[in-house]
C-alpha positions in Angstrom: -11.3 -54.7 -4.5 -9.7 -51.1 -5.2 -6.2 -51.1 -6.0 -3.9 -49.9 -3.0 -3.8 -46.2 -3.1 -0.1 -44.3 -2.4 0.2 -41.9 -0.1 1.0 -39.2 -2.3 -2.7 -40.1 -4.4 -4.2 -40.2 -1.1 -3.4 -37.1 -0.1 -4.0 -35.5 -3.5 -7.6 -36.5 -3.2 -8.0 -35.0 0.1 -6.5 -31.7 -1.0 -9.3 -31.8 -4.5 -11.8 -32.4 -1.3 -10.2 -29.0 0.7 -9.9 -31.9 4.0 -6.2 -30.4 4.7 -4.7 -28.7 7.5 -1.9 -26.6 6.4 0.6 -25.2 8.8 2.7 -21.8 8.6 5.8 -21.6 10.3 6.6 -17.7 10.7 3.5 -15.6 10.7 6.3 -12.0 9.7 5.4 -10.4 6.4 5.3 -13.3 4.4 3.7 -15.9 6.6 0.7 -14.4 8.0 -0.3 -12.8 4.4 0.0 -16.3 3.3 -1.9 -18.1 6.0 -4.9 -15.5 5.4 -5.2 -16.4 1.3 -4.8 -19.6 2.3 -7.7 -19.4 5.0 -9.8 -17.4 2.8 -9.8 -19.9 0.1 -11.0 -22.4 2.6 -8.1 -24.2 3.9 -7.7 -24.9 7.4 -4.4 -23.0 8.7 -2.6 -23.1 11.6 0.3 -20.5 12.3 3.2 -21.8 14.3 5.0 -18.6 15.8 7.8 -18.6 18.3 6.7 -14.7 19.5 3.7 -16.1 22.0 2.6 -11.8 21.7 2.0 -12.5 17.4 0.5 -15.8 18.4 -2.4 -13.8 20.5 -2.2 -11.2 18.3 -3.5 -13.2 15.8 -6.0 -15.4 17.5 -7.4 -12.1 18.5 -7.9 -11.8 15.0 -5.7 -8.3 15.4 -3.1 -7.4 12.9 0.3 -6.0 12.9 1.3 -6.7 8.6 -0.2 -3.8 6.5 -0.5 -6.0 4.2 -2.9 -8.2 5.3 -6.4 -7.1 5.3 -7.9 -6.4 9.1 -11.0 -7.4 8.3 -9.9 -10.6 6.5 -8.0 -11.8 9.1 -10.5 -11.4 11.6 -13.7 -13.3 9.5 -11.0 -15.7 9.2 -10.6 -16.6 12.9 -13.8 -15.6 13.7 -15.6 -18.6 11.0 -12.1 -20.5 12.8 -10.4 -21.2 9.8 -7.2 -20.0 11.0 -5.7 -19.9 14.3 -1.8 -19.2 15.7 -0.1 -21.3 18.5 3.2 -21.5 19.6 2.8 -25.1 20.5 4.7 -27.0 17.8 3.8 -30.4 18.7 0.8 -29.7 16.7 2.8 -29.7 13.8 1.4 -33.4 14.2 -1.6 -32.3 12.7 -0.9 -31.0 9.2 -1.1 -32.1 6.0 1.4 -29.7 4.6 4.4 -27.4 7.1 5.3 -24.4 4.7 8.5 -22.7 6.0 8.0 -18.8 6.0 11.0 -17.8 8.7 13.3 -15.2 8.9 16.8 -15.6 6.9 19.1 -12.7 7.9 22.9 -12.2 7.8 25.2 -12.4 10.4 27.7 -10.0 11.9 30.2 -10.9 9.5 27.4 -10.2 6.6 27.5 -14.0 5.8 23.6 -16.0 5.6 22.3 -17.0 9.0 19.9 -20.4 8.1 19.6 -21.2 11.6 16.2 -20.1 11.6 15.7 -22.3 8.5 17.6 -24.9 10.2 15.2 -25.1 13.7 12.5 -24.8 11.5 13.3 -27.9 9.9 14.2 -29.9 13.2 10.5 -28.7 14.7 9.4 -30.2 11.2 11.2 -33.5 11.6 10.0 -34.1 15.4 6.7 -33.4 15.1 5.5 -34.5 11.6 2.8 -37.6 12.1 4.6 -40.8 10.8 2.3 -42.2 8.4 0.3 -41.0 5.1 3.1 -38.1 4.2 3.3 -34.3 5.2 3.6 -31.9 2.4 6.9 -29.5 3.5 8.3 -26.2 1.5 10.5 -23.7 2.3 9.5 -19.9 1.2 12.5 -18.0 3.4 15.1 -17.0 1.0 18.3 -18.8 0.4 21.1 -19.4 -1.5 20.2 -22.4 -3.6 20.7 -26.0 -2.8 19.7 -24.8 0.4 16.6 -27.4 0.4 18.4 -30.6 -0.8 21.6 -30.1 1.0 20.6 -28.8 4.3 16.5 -29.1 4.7 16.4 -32.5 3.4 19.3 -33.9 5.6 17.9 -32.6 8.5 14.0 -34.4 7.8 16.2 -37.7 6.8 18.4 -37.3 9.7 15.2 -37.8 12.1 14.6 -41.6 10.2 11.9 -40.0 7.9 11.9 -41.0 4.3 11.7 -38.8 1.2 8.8 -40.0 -1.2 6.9 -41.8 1.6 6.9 -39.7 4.8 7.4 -36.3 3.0 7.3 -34.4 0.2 10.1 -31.5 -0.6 9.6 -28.3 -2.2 10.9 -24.7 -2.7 9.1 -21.6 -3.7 10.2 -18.4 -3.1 8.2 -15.7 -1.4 7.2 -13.0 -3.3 6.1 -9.8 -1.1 6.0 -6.0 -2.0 5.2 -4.8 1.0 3.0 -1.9 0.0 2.3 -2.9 -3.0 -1.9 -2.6 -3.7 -1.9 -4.2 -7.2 0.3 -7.4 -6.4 -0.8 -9.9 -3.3 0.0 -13.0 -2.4 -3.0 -14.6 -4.4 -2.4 -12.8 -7.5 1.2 -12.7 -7.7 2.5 -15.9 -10.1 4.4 -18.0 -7.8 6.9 -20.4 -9.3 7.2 -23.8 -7.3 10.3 -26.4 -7.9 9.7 -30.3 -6.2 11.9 -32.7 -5.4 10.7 -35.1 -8.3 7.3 -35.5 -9.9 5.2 -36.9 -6.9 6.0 -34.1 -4.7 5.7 -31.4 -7.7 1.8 -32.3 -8.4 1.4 -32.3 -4.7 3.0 -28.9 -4.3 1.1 -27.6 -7.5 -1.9 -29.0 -5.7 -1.6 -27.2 -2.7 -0.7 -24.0 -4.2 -3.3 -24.0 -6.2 -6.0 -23.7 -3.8 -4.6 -20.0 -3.0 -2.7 -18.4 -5.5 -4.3 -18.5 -9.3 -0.9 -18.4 -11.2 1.7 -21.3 -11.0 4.9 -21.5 -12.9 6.6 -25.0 -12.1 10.8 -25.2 -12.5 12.3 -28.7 -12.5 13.6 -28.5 -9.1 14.5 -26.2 -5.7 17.4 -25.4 -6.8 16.3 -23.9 -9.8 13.2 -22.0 -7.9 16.2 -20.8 -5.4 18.1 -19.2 -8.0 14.9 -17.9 -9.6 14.3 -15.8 -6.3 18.2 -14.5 -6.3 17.8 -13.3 -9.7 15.2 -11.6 -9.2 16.3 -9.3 -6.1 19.9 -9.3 -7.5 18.4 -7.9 -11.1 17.5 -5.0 -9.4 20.7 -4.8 -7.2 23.0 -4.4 -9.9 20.4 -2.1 -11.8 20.0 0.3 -8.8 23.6 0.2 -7.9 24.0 1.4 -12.0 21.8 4.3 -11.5 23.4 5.4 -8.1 27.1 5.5 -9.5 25.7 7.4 -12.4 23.6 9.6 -10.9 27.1 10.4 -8.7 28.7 11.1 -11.7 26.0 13.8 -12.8 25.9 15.2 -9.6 29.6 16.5 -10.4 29.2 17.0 -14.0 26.3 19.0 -13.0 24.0 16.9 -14.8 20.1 16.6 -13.2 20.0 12.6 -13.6 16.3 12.4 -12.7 16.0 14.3 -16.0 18.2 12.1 -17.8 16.1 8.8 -16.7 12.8 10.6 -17.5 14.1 11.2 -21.1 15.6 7.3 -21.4 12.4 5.7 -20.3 10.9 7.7 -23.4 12.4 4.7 -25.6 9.4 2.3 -25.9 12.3 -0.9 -26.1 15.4 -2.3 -24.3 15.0 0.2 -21.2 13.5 -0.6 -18.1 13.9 2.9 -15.3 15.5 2.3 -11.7 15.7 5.3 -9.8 18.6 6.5 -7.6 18.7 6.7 -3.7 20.4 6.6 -0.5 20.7 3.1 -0.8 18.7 -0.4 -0.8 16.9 -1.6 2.0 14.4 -4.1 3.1 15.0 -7.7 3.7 15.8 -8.9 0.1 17.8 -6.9 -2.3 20.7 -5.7 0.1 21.0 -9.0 1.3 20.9 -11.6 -1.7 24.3 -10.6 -3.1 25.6 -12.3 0.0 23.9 -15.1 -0.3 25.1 -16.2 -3.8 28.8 -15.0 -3.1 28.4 -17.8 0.0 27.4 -20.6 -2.8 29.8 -19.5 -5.7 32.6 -19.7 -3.2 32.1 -23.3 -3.1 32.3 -23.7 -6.3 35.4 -21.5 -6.8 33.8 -18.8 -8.7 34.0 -15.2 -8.7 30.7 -13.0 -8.8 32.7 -9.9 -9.8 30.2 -7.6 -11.0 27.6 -8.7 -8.4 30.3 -7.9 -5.7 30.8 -4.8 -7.2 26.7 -3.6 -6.9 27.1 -5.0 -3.6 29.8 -2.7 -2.5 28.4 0.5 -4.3 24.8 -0.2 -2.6 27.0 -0.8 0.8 29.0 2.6 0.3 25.7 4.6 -0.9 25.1 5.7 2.7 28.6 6.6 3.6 28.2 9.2 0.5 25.3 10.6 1.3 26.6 11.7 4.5 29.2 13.5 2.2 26.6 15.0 0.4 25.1 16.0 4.0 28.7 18.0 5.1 28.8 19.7 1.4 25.7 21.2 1.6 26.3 22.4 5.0 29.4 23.4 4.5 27.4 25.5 1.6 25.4 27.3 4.2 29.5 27.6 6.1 28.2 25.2 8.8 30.1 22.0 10.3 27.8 18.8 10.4 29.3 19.2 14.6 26.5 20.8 16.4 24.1 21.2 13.6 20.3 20.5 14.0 19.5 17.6 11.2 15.9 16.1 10.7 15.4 13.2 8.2 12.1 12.7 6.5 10.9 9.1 6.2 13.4 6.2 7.9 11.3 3.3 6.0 13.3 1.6 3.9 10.7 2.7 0.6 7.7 4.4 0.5 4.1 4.6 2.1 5.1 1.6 4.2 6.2 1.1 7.9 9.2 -1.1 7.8 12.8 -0.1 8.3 14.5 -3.7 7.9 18.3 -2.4 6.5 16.7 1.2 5.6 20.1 3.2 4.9 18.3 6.3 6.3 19.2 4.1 9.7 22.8 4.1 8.7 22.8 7.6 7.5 21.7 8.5 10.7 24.1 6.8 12.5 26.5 8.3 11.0 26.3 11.5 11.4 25.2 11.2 15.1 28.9 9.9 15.4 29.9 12.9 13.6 28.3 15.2 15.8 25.1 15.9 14.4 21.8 16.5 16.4 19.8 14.6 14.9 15.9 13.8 14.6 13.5 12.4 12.2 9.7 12.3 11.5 8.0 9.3 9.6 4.2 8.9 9.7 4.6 5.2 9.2 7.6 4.9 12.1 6.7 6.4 15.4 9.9 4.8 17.2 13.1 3.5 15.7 16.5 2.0 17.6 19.6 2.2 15.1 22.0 -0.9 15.2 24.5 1.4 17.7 21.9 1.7 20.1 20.5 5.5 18.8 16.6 5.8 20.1 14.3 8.6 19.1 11.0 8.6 18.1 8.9 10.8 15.2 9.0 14.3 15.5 5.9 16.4 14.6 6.1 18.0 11.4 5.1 21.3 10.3 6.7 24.6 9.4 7.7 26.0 12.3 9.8 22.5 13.0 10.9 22.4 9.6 12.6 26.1 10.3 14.0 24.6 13.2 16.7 22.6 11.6 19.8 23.8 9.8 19.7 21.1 7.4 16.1 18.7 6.4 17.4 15.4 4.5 14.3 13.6 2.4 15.9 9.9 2.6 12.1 7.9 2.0 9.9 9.4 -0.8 6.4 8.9 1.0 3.7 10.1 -0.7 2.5 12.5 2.2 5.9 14.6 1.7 4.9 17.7 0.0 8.5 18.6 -1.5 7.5 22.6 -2.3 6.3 22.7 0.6 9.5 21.4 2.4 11.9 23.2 0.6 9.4 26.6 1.3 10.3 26.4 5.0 13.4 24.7 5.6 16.6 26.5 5.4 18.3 23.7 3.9 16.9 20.7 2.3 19.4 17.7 1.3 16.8 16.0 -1.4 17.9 12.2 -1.9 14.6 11.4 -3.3 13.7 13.5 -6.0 10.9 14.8 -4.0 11.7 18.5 -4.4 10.2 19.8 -7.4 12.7 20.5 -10.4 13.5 24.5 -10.6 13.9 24.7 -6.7 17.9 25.2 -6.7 18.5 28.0 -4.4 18.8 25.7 -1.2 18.4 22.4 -2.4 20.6 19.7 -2.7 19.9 16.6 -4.7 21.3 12.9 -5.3 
């Protein structure tokens, strides 16, 4: 008679036999990337998506991520590998619920888990009692976030860790335009709760991405994803208080990195802007101040990249009224365009751009202001400012008493900017060097 197999070995087997169902909750730019490598490595998906409009989107195999492929995710729900509902009762019918939601701040810039949270009670309803579900959170977080607040939430509902669940964390790793790095080739570091639930979750993972690193728990795989994003925080906050500095000292700082990345060791470049953006970087400072205040400790220099990356935009609408002031102009009444609004280049997302805030800004201080973006044709500022793209070519560029580059897309032909504009506020380093006469640079 064979020996009585576990849950955990039973569904091991069926994921070496591909007979899972894995569901996505949160098909943004991290879930629906992920349920398409999933799908195209032949795993049944199903997307669970609160916006019905993505939902149809998707099961008419349209796209909205430019990162996902639009021909992959058609072929995949074509062959009907993967589908999107927003009917989570059929949450009943996975194998494994991976966690891909939104985790902003709040108004008072502290970490807003509630969509984390009603993820995990959807989870805990739903889930089939019986052979085990596979569940792992990808949104970032400040760590302990699984253990103390996802795992008390499945428990709360009578399910059992080990028997009715397995627990895991891995941190999403998206560039968005990025054509080198995707979600299959990018290493993705997992962290269980305990062995079962690790060799599941390296199970799982496997069938999609080809690298895994394994950590010895979620809180470890939690941190991993905060030092990562605040690395390049503190790095970029470095090079924007220095590149200040040159500014006054008259010192051309995109020289000065171009010469320090020169040293083949112990140097790695970051490069000066208007300040960080996307959903990440400007946001996982916050997150780690939240934990280390329970645990009385003081992030000082991580506070302090924090504040110069939340000041950055409030300077360069300094910079903005200097170089105006240049041309003997107030920044009241004057005609200002702003090239690019996404939040870096080539790509169409403006998630905590600080061209937004810039903008802002100097509407309140009078400015007329437009913008042009080929990636943006709308945008809506966080005080309610609307406009949409301008067309851009030279007779609009002499329009404007002042052009400000704040995104560095690669269409942006900066000699041919600074040719036609009367005035051109560079915060990119887009401008050609040599180009002084009218130009203004970070």
């Amino acid at each position: 008679m064979d020996r009585y197999k576990s849950g955990a070995e039973e569904l091991l087997e069926r994921i070496e036999g591909n007979d899972i169902i894995i569901g996505i909750l949160g098909l943004g730019y991290v879930g629906l990337p992920l349920a398409v490598t999933f799908a195209r490595a032949g795993v049944q998906v199903i997307g669970f998506e609160k916006n019905a409009e993505k939902a149809q989107m998707v099961n008419r195999g349209q796209n909205y991520i430019a990162d996902v492929d639009d021909s992959e995710l058609s072929e995949c729900v074509e062959i009907g590998r993967l589908g999107a509902t927003t009917d989570f009762s059929r949450l009943a019918e996975v194998d494994a619920a991976i966690v891909c939601v939104p985790s902003p701040l709040d108004k008072f810039r502290k970490p807003d888990i509630s969509f984390i949270e009603a993820a995990g009670r959807d989870i805990a309803r739903y889930i089939r009692r019986g052979p085990g579900v596979f569940i792992s959170l990808e949104s970032t977080t400040y760590p302990t976030t699984t253990e103390e607040t996802m795992l008390p939430i499945l428990e709360e509902q009578g399910l059992v860790l080990d028997r009715d669940f397995w627990l895991c964390f891995s941190p999403e790793r998206v560039d968005p335009g990025n054509k080198s790095w995707k979600t299959k080739n990018t290493p993705k570091v997992v962290g269980a709760l305990g062995a079962e639930a690790q060799r599941i979750a390296m199970a799982i993972y496997g069938r999609a991405v080809e690298n895994l690193h394994a950590v010895s728990s979620p809180r470890v795989a939690e941190m991993v994803k905060i030092l990562e994003n605040t690395y390049r925080l503190v790095n970029i906050s470095l090079v924007n208080e220095l590149a200040l500095l040159a500014g006054k000292m008259g010192i051309d700082f995109w020289e000065v990195i171009e010469a320090a990345k020169t040293k083949p060791y112990g140097f790695q470049p970051f490069y000066p802007g208007p300040g960080v953006g996307g959903h990440c970087i400007p946001l996982d400072p916050f997150y780690l101040e939240h934990i280390a205040r329970n645990y009385d400790f003081d992030l000082t220099m991580i506070e302090t990249a924090g504040r110069i990356n939340t000041i950055m935009p409030h300077r360069m609408v300094v910079k903005i009224i200097f170089s105006l002031n240049k041309q003997e102009k107030s920044i009241k009444g004057s005609r200002i365009l702003f090239l690019g609004v996404a939040y870096k280049a080539d790509i169409g997302d403006e998630r905590e751009s600080p061209a937004l805030e810039i903008i802002n800004e100097v509407y309140r201080k009078g400015g007329l202001v437009d913008y042009h973006d080929p990636y943006l044709p709308t945008i809506a500022t966080a005080e309610g400012i609307e406009l949409e793209s301008v067309e851009l070519n030279e007779e609009v560029l002499a329009g404007y008493d002042c052009v400000v580059i704040t995104t560095n897309h690669r269409s942006f032909d900066g000699r041919w900017i600074a040719e036609h504009a009367k005035l051109v506020v560079d915060l990119r380093n887009v401008v050609p060097a040599g180009i002084n006469d009218h130009v203004y640079r970070l």
